[in-house]
Structure formats: structure tokens, C-alpha cells
C-alpha positions as CSV (number, residue, x, y, z in Angstrom):
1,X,-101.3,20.8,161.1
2,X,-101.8,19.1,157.9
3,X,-103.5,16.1,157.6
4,X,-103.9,14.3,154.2
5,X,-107.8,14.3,153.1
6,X,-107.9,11.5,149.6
7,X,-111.6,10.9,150.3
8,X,-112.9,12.9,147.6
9,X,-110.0,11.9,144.9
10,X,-111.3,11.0,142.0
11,X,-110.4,7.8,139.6
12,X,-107.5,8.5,137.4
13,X,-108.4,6.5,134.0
14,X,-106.3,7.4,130.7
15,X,-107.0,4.8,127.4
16,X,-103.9,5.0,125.6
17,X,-100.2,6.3,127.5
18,X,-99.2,7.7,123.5
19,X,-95.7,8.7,124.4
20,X,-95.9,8.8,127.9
21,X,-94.4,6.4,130.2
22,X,-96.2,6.8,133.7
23,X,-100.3,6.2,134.1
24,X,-102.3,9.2,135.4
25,X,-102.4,7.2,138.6
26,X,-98.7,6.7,138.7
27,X,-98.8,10.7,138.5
28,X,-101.1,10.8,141.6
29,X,-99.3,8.7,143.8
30,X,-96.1,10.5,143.9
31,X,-98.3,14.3,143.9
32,X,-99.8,12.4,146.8
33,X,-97.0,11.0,148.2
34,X,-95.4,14.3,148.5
35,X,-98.2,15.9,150.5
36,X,-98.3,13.0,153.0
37,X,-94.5,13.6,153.6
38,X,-94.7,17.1,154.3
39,X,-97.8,16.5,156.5
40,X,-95.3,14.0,158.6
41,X,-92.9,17.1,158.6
42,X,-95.3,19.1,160.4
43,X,-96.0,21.5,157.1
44,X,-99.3,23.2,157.9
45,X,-101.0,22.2,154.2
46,X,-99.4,21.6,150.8
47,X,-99.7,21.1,147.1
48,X,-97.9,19.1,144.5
49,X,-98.2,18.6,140.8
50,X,-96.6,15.8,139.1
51,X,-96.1,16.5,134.9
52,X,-94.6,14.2,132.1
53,X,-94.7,15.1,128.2
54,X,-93.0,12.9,125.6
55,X,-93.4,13.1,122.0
56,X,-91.5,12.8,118.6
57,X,-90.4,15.7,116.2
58,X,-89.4,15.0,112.8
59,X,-87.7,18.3,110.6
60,X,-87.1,17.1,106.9
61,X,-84.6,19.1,104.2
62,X,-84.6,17.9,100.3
63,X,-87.3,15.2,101.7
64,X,-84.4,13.7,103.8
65,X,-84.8,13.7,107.8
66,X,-82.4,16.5,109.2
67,X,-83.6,15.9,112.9
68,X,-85.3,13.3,114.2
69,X,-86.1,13.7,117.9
70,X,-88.0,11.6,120.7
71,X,-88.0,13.6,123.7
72,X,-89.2,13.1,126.9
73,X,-89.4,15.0,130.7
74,X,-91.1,14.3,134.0
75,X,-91.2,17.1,137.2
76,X,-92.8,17.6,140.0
77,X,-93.2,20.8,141.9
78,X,-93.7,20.7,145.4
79,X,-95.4,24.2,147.5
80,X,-95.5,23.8,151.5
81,X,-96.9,26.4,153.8
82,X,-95.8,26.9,157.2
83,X,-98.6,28.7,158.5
84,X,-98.4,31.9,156.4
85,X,-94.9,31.2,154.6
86,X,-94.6,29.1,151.7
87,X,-91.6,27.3,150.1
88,X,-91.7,25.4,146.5
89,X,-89.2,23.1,145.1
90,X,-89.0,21.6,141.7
91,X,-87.3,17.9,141.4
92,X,-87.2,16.3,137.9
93,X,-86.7,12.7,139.8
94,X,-90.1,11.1,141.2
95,X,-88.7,8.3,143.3
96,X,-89.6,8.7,147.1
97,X,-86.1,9.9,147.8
98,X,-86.1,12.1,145.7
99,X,-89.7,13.8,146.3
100,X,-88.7,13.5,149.9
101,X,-85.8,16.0,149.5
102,X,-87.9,18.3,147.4
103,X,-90.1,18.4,150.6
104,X,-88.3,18.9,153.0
105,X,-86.4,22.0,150.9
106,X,-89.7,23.4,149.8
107,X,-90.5,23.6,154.0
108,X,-86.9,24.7,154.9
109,X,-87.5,28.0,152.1
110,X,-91.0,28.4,154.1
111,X,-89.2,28.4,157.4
112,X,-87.2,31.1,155.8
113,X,-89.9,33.4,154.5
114,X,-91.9,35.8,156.0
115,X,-95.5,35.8,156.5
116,X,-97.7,36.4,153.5
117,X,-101.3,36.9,154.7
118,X,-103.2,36.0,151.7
119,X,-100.9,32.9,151.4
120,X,-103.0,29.9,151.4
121,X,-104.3,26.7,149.7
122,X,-107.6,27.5,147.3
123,X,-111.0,27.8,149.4
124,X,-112.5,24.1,149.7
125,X,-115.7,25.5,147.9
126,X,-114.5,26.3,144.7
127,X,-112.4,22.6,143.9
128,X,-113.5,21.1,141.4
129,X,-114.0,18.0,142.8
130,X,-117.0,16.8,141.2
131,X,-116.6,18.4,137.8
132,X,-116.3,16.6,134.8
133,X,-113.4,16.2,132.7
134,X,-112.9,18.1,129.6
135,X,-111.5,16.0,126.4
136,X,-108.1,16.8,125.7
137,X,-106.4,13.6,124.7
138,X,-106.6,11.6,121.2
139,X,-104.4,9.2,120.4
140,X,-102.6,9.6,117.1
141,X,-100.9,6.4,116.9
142,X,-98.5,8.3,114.6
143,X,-94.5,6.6,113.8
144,X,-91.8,8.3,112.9
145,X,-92.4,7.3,109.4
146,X,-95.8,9.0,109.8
147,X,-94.4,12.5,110.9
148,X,-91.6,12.1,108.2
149,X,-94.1,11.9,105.2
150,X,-96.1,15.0,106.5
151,X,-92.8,17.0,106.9
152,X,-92.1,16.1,103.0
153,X,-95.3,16.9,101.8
154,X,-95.1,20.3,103.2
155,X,-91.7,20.7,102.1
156,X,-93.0,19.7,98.5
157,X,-96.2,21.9,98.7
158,X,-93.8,24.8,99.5
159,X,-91.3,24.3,96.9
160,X,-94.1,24.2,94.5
161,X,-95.4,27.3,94.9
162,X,-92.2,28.8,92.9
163,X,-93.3,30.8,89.6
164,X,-90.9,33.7,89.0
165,X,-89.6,33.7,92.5
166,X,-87.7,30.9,94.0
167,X,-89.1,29.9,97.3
168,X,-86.4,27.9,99.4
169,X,-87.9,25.9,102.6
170,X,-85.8,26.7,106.2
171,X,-87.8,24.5,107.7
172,X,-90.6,21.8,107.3
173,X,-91.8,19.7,110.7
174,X,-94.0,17.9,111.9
175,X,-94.1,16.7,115.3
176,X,-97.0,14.4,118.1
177,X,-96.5,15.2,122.0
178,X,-98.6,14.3,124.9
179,X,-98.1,15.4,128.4
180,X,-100.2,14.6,131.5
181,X,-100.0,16.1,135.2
182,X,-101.5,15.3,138.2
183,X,-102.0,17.6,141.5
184,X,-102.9,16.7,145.0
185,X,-103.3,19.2,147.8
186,X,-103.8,18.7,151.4
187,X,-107.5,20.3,151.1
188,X,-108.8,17.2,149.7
189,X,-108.0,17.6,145.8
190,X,-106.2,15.2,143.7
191,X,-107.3,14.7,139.8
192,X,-105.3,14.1,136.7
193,X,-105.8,14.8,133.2
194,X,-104.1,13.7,129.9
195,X,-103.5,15.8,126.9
196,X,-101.9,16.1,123.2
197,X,-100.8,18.3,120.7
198,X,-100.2,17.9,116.6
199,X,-97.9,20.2,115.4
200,X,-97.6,20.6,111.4
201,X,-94.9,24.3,110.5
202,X,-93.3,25.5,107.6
203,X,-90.7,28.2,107.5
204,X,-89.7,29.5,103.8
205,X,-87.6,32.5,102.3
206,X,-88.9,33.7,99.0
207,X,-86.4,35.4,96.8
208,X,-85.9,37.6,93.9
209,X,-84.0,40.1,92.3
210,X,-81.3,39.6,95.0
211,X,-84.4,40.2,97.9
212,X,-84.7,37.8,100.4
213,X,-87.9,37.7,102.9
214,X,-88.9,34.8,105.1
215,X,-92.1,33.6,106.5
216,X,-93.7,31.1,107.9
217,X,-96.9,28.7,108.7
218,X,-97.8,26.8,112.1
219,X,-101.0,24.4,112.5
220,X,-101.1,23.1,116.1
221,X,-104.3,20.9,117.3
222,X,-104.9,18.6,120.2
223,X,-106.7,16.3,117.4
224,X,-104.7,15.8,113.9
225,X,-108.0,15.6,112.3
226,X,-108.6,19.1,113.2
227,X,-105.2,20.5,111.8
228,X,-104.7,21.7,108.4
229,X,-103.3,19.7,106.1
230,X,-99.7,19.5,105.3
231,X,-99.6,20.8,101.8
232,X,-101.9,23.8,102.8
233,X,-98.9,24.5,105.7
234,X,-96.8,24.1,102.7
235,X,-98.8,25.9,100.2
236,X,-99.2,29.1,102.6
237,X,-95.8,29.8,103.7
238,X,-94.8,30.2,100.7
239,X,-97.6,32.2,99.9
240,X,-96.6,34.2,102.5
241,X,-93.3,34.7,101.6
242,X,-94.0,35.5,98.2
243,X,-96.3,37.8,98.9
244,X,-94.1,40.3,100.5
245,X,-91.6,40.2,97.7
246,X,-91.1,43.9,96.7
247,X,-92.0,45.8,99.6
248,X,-91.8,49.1,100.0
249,X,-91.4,51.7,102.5
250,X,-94.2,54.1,104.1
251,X,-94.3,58.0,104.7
252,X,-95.3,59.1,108.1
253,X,-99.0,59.8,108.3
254,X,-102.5,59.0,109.5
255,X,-104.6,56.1,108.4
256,X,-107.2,53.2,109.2
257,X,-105.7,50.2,110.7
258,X,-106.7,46.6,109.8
259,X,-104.9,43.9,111.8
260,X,-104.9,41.0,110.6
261,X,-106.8,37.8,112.4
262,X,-103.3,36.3,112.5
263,X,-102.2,38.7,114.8
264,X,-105.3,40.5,116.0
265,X,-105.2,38.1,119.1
266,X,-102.1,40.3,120.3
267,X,-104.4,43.2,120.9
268,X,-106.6,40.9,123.1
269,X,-103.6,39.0,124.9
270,X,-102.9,42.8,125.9
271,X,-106.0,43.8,126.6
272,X,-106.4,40.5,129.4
273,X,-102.4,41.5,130.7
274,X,-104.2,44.5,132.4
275,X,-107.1,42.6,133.7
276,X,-104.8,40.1,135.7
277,X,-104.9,39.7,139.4
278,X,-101.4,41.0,139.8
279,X,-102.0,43.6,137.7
280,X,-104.9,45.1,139.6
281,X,-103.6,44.8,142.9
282,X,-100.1,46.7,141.5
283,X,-102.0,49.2,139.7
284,X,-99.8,48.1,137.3
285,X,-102.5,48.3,134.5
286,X,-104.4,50.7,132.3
287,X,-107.7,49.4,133.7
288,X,-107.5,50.1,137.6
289,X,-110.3,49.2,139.8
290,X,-111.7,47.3,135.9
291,X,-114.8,45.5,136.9
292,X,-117.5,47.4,135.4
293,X,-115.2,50.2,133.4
294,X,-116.9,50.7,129.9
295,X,-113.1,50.3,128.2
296,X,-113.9,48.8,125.2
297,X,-115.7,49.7,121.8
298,X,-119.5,49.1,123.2
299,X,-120.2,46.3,120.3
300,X,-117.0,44.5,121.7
301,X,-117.5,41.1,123.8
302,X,-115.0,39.0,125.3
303,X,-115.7,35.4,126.7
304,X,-113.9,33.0,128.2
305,X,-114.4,28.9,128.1
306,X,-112.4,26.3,129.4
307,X,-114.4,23.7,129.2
308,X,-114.4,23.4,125.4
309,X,-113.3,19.6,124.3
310,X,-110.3,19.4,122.9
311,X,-109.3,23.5,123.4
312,X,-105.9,24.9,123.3
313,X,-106.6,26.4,126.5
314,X,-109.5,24.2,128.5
315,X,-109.0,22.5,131.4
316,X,-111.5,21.5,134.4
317,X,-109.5,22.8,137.0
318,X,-106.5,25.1,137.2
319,X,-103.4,24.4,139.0
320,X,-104.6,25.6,142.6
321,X,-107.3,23.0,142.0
322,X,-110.3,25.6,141.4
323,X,-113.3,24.4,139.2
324,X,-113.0,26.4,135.5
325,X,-116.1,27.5,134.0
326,X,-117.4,29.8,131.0
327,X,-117.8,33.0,131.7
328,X,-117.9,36.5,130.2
329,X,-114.6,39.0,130.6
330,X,-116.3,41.9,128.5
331,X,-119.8,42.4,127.9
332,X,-120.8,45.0,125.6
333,X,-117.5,46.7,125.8
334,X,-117.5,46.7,129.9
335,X,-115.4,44.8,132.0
336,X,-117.5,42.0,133.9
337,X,-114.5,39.3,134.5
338,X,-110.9,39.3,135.8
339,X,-108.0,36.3,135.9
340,X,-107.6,36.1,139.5
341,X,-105.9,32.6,141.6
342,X,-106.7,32.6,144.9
343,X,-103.5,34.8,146.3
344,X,-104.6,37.8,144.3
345,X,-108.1,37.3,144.6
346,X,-107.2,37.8,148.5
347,X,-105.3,40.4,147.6
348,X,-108.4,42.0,145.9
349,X,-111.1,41.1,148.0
350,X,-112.4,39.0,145.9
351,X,-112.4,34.8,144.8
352,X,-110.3,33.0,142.4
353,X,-111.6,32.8,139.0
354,X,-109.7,29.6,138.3
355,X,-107.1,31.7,136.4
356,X,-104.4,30.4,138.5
357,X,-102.7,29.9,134.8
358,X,-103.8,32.8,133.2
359,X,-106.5,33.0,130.6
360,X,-107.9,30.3,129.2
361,X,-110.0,29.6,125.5
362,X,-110.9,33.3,124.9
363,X,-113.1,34.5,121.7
364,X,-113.5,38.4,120.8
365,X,-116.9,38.7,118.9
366,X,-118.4,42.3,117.5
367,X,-122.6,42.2,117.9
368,X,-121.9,44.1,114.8
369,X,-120.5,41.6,112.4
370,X,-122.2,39.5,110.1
371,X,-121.9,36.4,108.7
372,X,-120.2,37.8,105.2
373,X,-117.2,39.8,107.2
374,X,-115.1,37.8,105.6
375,X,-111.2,39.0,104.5
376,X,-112.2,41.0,101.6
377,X,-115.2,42.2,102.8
378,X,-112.9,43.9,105.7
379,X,-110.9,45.0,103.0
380,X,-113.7,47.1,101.8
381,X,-114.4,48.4,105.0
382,X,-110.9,49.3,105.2
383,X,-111.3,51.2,102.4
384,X,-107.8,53.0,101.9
385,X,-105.7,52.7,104.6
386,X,-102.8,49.3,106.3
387,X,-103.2,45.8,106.5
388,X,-101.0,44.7,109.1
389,X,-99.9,41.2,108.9
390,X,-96.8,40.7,111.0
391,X,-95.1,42.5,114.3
392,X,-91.0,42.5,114.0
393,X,-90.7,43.7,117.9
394,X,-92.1,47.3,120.1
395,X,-93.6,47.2,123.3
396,X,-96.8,48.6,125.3
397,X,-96.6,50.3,128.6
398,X,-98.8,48.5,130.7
399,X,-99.6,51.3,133.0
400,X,-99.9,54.2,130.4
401,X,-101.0,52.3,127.2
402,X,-98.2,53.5,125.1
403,X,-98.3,51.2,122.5
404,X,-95.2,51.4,119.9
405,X,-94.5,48.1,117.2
406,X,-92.6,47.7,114.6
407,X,-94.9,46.2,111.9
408,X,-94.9,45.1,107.9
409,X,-98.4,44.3,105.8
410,X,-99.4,45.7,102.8
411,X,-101.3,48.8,101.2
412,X,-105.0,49.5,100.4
413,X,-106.2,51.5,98.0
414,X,-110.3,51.2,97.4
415,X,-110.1,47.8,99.5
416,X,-107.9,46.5,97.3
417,X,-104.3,45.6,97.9
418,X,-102.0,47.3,96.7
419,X,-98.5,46.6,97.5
420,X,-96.2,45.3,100.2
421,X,-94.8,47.5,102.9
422,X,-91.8,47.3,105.6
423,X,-89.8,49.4,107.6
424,X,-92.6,51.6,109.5
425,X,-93.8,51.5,113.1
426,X,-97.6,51.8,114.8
427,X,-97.5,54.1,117.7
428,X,-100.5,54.6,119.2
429,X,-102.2,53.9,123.0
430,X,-103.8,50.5,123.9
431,X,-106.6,52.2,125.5
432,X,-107.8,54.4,122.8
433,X,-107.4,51.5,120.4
434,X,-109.4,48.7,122.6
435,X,-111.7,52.0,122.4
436,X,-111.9,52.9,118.9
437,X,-112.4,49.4,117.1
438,X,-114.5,49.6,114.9
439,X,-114.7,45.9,113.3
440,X,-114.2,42.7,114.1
441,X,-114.3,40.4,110.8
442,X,-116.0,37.1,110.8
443,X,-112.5,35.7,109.1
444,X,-111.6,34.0,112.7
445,X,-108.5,32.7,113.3
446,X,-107.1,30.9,116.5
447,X,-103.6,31.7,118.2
448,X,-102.9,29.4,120.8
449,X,-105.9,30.0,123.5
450,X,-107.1,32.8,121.6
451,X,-109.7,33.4,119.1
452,X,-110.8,36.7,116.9
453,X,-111.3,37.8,113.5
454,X,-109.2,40.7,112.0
455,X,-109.6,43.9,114.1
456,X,-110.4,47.7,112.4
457,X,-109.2,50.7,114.1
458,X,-109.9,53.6,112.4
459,X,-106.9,56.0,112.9
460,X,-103.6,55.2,114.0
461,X,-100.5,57.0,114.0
462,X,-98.2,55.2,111.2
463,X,-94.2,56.4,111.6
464,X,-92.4,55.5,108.1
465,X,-89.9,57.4,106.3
């Protein structure tokens, strides 16, 4: 039967709430409170994780606020095992009513189930108990009025970048959130952690000669001093947007691939889909049985760290409660990690990874690039051949590889470009492409958790006109 272990809880400490309403401690009482409920219920262990985000978002049109919005949400979300059946229930209310009834329906689902023998609560061993927090919170201290006056001046920077072309601004926002969570299980875990997140976008539509073609720019930190600066949001979407005035269509053929660091990180977000836990115990992948396969280009490496302050995707502990920790996921274009939580690691034979989330800060790196693989200089090494700059939709067979997108980016010629193109598709497989790179530029760019430079494959199958 379950009996409620706090002894190793840690203090909950937070300086500033931001936007948030309840303290990190607030957060742990009713995560806590919920597993000493269902340990009165008889539950045989249990888990709970108590969130709350808040923030403001601010969109501006002709420099006048179009939407002004302070939002807010709390939930917690309650697992209970009955020996090897689990139930969960979600309750947006965190009074002790409420989190009672979301306990007693998480137990009455487990009661319903049948037995899962991998089922379970994380192994004791791997909690991070003891581990140290990662930075993820810094207060911004920013008003509405704040928000309003970066929306504007991205709006302006846009606007100005109108020569020939007019460039008309969709969108221009800026927007400050927080959000904070707290679990407790019944093994003995219960921590909290705090976070934010500046947001800075800019969505334009260039046009010309009756052509309309939209784009956009997105800055997104956990620190505003680390964003980029609202004119250069501005400034680049309508770059953007102007830049693909005029496009053209492409002819079937054969040709060198660059994808460009702004969406290179697809190609790895696809590449770590097939190393997942669920994925390997499906077979559902193009890597079975992946720990030590040589799948990648041999210069390619892959690591993971979630413990990098103020990351997009750190964290000390994932939401079974497992201690995260850097780590390598491809070492010299073989396999050496997976994403496993502790129900497929069971599954696998083998012990969570802490990826009861998914992935977490990842970095693709070449030991072939150099310090000067900079845009152009992967231009050059593109020599003739696509720059691909934006997918419009396609998919990738996760157990085959087929990999078909619709794409639009420009023309090479020399390492020069050339011209803008639409209208054409990349078919191809994922496995011969994670293969065959040949590059990774040094021009990095982050997306979300992930971070690479622009990615050269040297012969993809391009189907145009």
C-alpha cells in the first residue's frame, strides 16, 4: 500500500511570482496533497503534477493595440496505480475538493484497467533528489505598456523595409509568460521549478506586381536580454518576405540540397522520432534495435543537455521525477543514446533516460566544420544546386523513411543565389539523407530545444514541373 515518503522533499524557493498567482510551495502542497489522498484510498503508489502559467500578449496594427490579452491557467494531473493498473485524471480546480475527486476517478479508471507489467512509478535510484536546479526563471518586470512599444517597433522596422515592394505587417506581438509546476510521487519525490518565456514575432506579406507572399519572424527566450531585438524581428520578416518576391517554378531533376539552419532542426526532430522508447519497442522506426547502429554520416554528433541555464529544453528532472543529465545521442555518426521514461525503458530492458518528455536541449555538430562555415561559405559548398528555406506540408514514413515535403527556397548557381523558387517537392528517404550529409554549417540557429547549423546533402530527388 502506499505510504507518503516527504522526507527527502526539497525547499521550494521562487524570488519573484511574475505573472503567477500560487508560490512553488503552494504548487507542492496540493501535488502532495493528492498523493496522501489516494494513499488513504488504498492506491498502491501515485504521482501528481500541479502547473500554472500566466502571462500578457500584446498584438499591435497601425501602432494601435489590436489584442491585448492577460491570460492565465492552473491543472493538475493526478496518475494512481492499483498494483499494475493505472488511472489519471486532469482537474483545472486545486481546492481539496476538487483534487479529491480527481483521485478518487484517476483510482476508479485503474480499477478498470488491466494489468500493465511495466507499469510503475520511476526506480528510487534515478530521482533526482539531490540534484541541483537549473536556471530557468528571470523576471522581466515588463507592463503592458512595455510589450506595446516592442510590438510597434517591430511593426515600424517591418514597414520600413518597403523599396519597390510594399510590405504590409499581418501581425506584430510581443508577449511575457511564466509557468511553474510542481510534482510529488509516493516514492519520495516532490520538487518544483519556475520558468519564463519572451516572445518577440512578426508576420508580413510582401507584394508586387499583383504577387502576394507572406512570411514571418519568431524570437522566443527564457531571458529578454537574450532575444533579438524588435526592429531586427521587424527588419527580417520583411526581409523574408521580400525576398521570395518573384519566384519561380522548378523542373524535375537531381541536385545538392542545402537546408537551411532555420529548418535544418526538422531533419534532427526526425531523426530522435525513431530513437524514442515507443518507437523501439513498436518497431515502429527506421532504426530498430539503434544503440550502436552506425546510421549517420560518420562526422555527425548529436548531444543532448538539459541542464543548460536558462535552455528552451533544460530541466533537472523530467516529469516521472528522473535526474536529467548531458549525454551523447550520436557519436561519430552511431547511435549511443535513446529517449526512454521508465515504462518503455521496461519495455526495452533497459532504464529511463529522463526523457519522460521527449528530448531535451539537443545540438548537431559536424567534426568537419570550421569556424568560417558561415551562410555563404555553405553557399560555396553548395555550389549549384537548392537552398531550402521553408516546408509548406509532406510527411516521413517512420518505419520506411519515405520522406516527401513540399518545400520553397531559392536557386544556386556558383554559390550564388540566384532566384526564388516555389511549387516543387523533396522526395527522398530519411535514412539515406541522415546518411549522406555532407555539412553541417557553423551558421547555428536554435528552434525551440533544438540546435544545428544548415545541413548539405548532396543528391536529392527534386519533383517540380
Amino acid at each position: 500500500m502506499l505510504m507518503p515518503n516527504t522526507t527527502n522533499t526539497l525547499p521550494t524557493t521562487s524570488d519573484d511570482n511574475g505573472f503567477l498567482l500560487q508560490s512553488e510551495t503552494a504548487l507542492s502542497d496540493a501535488s502532495l496533497l493528492a498523493i496522501e489522498y489516494a494513499a488513504t484510498l488504498g492506491a498502491t503508489d501515485a504521482t501528481a503534477i500541479t502547473r500554472e502559467a500566466g502571462g500578457l500578449t500584446m498584438k499591435v496594427r497601425g501602432g494601435e493595440v489590436e489584442t491585448a490579452l492577460r491570460d492565465g491557467s492552473s491543472s493538475m494531473t493526478v496518475t494512481v496505480y492499483d498494483g499494475l493498473r493505472s488511472g489519471r485524471s486532469t482537474t483545472q480546480a486545486l481546492d481539496r475538493s476538487a483534487v479529491q475527486r480527481a483521485v478518487e476517478k484517476a483510482l476508479a479508471i485503474a480499477r478498470e484497467m488491466e494489468p500493465e507489467e511495466y507499469t510503475g512509478l520511476a526506480d528510487t535510484d534515478l530521482l533526482a533528489i539531490s540534484a541541483p536546479d537549473v536556471p530557468l526563471f528571470a523576471h522581466s518586470g515588463f507592463s503592458a505598456d512595455d510589450l506595446h512599444a516592442a510590438a510597434t517597433e517591430t511593426e515600424q522596422a517591418a514597414i520600413e523595409q518597403s523599396d519597390m515592394s510594399a510590405v504590409r505587417v499581418q501581425e506584430a506581438a510581443a508577449a511575457s509568460h511564466d509557468m511553474r509546476w510542481a510534482l510529488a510521487t509516493s516514492g519520495g519525490f516532490c520538487r518544483a521549478s519556475t520558468a519564463s518565456m519572451q516572445s518577440r514575432w512578426c508576420v508580413t506579406i510582401a507584394e508586387q506586381a499583383g504577387q502576394m507572399v507572406r512570411d514571418s519572424w519568431l524570437t522566443s527566450e527564457r531571458r529578454a536580454d537574450m532575444m533579438e531585438s524588435p526592429y531586427d524581428v521587424g527588419r527580417k520578416a520583411a526581409e523574408r518576405s521580400l525576398s521570395r518576391l518573384g519566384a519561380r517554378g522548378l523542373s524535375t531533376c537531381r541536385t545538392p540540397v542545402l537546408f537551411d539552419a532555420t529548418i535544418a532542426p526538422s531533419l534532427v526532430a526526425e531523426c530522435c522520432s525513431a530513437l524514442t522508447g515507443t518507437a523501439q519497442y513498436q518497431k515502429n522506426t527506421i532504426f530498430p534495435d539503434a544503440l550502436g547502429k552506425a546510421a549517420l554520416a560518420p562526422h555527425i554528433n548529436l548531444t543532448e543537455d538539459p541542464l543548460e541555464p536558462f535552455g528552451m529544453g533544460s530541466g533537472a528532472w523530467d516529469s516521472e521525477g528522473v535526474a536529467c543529465k548531458p549525454r551523447s545521442i550520436i557519436e561519430n555518426g552511431t547511435i549511443s543514446g535513446l529517449f526512454l521514461g521508465s515504462f518503455s525503458a521496461r519495455k526495452l530492458g533497459m532504464r529511463s533516460t529522463g526523457s519522460a518528455d521527449g528530448f531535451r536541449n539537443l545540438c548537431l555538430t559536424s567534426a568537419e566544420s570550421m569556424a568560417q562555415d558561415d551562410h555563404a561559405a555553405m553557399l560555396r559548398r553548395l555550389g549549384t544546386g537548392l537552398l531550402v528555406t521553408e516546408f509548406m506540408g509532406g510527411n516521413v514514413n517512420p518505419v520506411t523513411g519515405d520522406y516527401s515535403k513540399a518545400a520553397t527556397g531559392f536557386w544556386v548557381e556558383n554559390g550564388e543565389i540566384t532566384s526564388p523558387v516555389d511549387n516543387f517537392t523533396i522526395a527522398g528517404n530519411l535514412a539515406v539523407i541522415l546518411k549522406t550529409i555532407a555539412a553541417v554549417g557553423a551558421d547555428v540557429y536554435r528552434s525551440g530545444a533544438i540546435r544545428t547549423g544548415s545541413i548539405l546533402v548532396p543528391d536529392l530527388q527534386i519533383a517540380g514541373r
